[in-house]
Every structure is written in structure tokens, then in C-alpha cells.
C-alpha positions in Angstrom: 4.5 -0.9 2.5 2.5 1.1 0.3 -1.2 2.5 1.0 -4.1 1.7 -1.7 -7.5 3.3 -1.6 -10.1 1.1 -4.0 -12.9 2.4 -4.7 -14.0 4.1 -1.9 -17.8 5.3 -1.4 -19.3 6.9 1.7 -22.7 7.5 3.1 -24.2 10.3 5.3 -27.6 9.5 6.5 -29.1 8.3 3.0 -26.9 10.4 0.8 -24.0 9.1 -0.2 -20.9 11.8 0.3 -18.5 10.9 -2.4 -17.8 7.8 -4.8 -15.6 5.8 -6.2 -12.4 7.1 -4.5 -8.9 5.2 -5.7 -5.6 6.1 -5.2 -2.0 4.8 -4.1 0.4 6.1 -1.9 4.1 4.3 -2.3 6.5 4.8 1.0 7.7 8.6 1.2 4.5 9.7 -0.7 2.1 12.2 0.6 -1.3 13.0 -0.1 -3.4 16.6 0.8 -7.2 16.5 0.9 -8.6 20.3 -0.4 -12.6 20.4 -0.8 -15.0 23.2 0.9 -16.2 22.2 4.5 -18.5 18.7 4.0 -17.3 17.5 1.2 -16.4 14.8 2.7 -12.8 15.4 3.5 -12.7 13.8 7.3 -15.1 11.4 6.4 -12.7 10.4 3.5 -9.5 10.4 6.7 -11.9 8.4 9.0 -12.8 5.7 6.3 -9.3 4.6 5.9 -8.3 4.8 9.3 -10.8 2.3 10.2 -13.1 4.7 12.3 -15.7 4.3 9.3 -17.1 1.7 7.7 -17.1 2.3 3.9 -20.5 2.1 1.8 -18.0 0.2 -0.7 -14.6 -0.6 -1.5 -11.6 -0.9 1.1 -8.2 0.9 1.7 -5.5 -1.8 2.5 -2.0 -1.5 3.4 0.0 -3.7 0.9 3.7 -5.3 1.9 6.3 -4.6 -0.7 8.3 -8.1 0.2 4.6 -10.7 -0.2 1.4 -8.8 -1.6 -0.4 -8.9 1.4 -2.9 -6.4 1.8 -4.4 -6.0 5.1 -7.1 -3.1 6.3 -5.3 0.4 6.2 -6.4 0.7 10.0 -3.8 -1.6 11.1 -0.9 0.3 10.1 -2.0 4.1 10.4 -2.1 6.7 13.0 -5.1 8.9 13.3 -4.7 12.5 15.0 -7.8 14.4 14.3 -9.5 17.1 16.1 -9.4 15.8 19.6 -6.4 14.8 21.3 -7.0 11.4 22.6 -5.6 12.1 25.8 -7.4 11.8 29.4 -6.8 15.3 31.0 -6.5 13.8 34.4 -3.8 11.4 34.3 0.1 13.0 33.6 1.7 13.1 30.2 3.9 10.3 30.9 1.1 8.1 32.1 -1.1 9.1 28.6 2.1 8.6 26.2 3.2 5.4 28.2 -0.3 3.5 27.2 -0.7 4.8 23.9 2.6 2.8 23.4 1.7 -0.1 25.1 -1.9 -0.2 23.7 -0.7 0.3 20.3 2.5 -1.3 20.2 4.9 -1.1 17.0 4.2 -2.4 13.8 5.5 -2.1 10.0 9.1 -2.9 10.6 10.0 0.6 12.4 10.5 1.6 16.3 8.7 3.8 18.2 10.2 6.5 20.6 10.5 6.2 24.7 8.2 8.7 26.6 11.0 11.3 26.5 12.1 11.1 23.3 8.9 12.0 21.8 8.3 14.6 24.6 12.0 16.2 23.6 10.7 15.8 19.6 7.9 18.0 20.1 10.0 20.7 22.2 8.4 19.7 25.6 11.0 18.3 27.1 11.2 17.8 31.0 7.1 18.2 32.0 5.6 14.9 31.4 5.1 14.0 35.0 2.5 17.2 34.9 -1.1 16.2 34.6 -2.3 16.4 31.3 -5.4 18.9 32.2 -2.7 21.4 33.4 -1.0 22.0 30.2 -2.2 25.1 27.9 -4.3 24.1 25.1 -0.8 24.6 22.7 1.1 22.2 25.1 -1.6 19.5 25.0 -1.5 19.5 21.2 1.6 18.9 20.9 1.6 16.1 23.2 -0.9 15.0 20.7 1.3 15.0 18.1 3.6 12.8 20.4 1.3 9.9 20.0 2.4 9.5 16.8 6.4 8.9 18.2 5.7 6.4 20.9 4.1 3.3 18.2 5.2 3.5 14.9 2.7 3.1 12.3 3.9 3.8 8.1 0.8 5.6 7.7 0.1 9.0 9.3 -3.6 10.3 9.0 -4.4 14.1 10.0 -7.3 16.2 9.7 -6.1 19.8 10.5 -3.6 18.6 13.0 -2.1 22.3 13.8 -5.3 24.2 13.3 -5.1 27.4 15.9 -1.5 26.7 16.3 1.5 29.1 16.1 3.6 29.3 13.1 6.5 27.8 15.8 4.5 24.5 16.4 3.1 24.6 12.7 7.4 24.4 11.6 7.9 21.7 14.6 5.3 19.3 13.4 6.3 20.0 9.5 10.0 18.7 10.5 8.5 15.3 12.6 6.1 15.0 8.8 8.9 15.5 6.9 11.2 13.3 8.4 8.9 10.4 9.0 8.6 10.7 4.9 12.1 10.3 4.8 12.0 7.6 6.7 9.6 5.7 4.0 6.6 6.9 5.9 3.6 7.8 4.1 1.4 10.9 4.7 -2.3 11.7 4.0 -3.6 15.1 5.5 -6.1 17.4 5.5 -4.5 20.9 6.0 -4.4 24.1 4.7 -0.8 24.4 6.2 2.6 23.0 4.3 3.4 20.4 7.1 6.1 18.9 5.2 4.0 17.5 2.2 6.3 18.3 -0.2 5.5 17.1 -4.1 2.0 15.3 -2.5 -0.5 14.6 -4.7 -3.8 16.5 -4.0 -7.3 15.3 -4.2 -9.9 17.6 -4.4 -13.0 16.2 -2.7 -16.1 18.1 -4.3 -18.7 16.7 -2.0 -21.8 15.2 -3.9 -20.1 16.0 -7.4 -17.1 13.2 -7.2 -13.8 13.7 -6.5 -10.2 15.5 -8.9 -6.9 13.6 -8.5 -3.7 15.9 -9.6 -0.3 16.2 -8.4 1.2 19.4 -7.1 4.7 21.2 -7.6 
């Protein structure tokens, strides 16, 4: 399954942002948005995670075993700035219908309740409400949303902003690894999260957009 952005053009309010975005992500790739704040960077991460309709083109997600391509949405988890999580139910009860709602899809499986609790180092305190937790502990069971369904494609806009270096190193190991496991990354971060050899595209707002590959 491989991740293909066509010609991608988005609007906000009668300005359009950026234009004429393409790229391709193969399994294992990675990709890191840079671009000064409004350039269009989460708009960009919104557009191919289905949250945003596109001014033009699409981004698909196309199987490697028939051709089909199929809206990018489908396949991808989103974690952005909120967490997606209702503060008065527990952590199990949050976790347990993000798997259920989302279910599995692209060929992989996702992890039980625990298992993702015990792969973001919170093991043991999912029956706990989700409003009790510290603000660290909540992101993190954040992050666990993207354990419990697998998706191929992980989208992330700053997903370890105002966490500590220990969390920052816990979520580059679950980014590295679902890369190993032919999982494709696309991020904006100014942190290394396990992006290894991404490509980088610089979003430069109303001026258009630079594709390059770093070390």
C-alpha cells in the first residue's frame, strides 16, 4: 500500500493556501512537513486525512497487489492537536470504541486495550477516568489510538508538542517500528520521532511548495 498525493490545492476563505502538491510515499517511507506557522502545514495533514475537502486533486492510498486507489482517509490515522478522547468515560472505555469504531484495515492487526496501554508505558490504569489523568498521561493515551485499529498511514501534526524528552523517545520507538513494519509516516514535527531518511517538504504558504530528501 503506498500513499500518493496528486495535485493537491487548498483554499482559506478566498485565498488559496498552497497548490499543486504531489508526492508518494511507498511502505516504510516517511515524510516531515517544515514551513513557518500558516503555511499551510495542518491544512496540508487535514486534506489527506479526509478532514478537508481539497480545492483540487486527491490523495489516494494505492494497493501494491491490484492498482486500486481509494481516498487516503480510509487507511490513515489522524492525531493532531486534540486528543479525541471524552474526559468522562475511563481509558479502557475511550481505547475500546476507537477499536471498534474504527476497526482494522490494510492487512495488519491492531492491539487489545492493554497492549497499547503497556506500548505507551501506562500500563495498569485504564479503568481510571480519562479526565483524571495529567495532561502527559492523556497524550499518551492519545498516541494509543493509533495501536488499537491499524491503519498503514499515520498522520501527525506536532503529536509530542509540550512533552518530555521521555515521551518524545517513547512515541519515536512506536513511529519507528510501525515504519518497520511497512507503515508509512507523514508528520508535522520539529522533533525526530523516528523519521529517519524522510523526505521533507517545505510548505512556503502562498509562494508554492520545495520537495527534497534529507540525510
Amino acid at each position: 500500500m503506498r500513499l500518493e498525493a496528486e495535485n493537491l490545492s487548498a483554499r482559506r476563505g478566498e485565498d488559496l493556501i498552497f497548490v499543486n502538491v504531489s508526492f508518494k510515499l511507498a511502505p516504510g517511507e516517511a515524510m516531515v512537513l517544515t514551513g513557518r506557522n500558516g503555511s499551510g502545514k495542518s491544512t496540508l495533514l487535514r486534506v489527506i486525512a479526509g478532514l478537508l475537502r481539497p480545492e483540487t486533486g486527491r490523495a489516494v492510498c494505492v494497493s501494491d497487489a491490484d492498482g486500486e486507489a481509494r481516498p487516503a482517509g480510509e487507511f490513515s490515522h489522524y492525531l493532531g492537536h486534540r486528543n479525541g478522547m471524552k474526559r468522562e468515560l475511563t481509558v479502557a472505555e475511550n481505547l475500546a470504541f476507537w477499536k471498534s469504531f474504527l476497526g482494522d484495515i490494510g492487512g495488519g492487526t491492531g492491539l487489545s486495550v492493554e497492549e497499547a496501554a503497556a506500548a505507551v508505558d501506562l500500563s495498569g490504569i485504564t479503568h481510571l477516568p480519562y479526565g483524571y489523568l495529567s495532561a502527559g498521561q492523556q497524550r499518551r493515551f492519545a498516541m494509543a489510538r493509533l495501536l488499537v485499529a491499524h491503519r498503514p498511514v499515520w498522520i501527525l501534526d506536532e503529536p509530542t508538542a509540550a512533552l518530555d524528552r521521555k515521551a518524545d523517545a517513547m512515541f519515536e520507538g512506536l513511529v519507528r517500528r510501525h515504519r518497520e513494519a511497512g507503515g508509512i509516516a507523514l508528520a508535522a514535527t520539529h522533533q525526530p520521532l523516528g523519521m529517519d531518511g524522510a523526505q521533507t517538504l517545505e510548505m512556503l504558504g502562498f509562494d508554492g511548495v520545495e520537495l527534497e530528501y534529507s540525510a
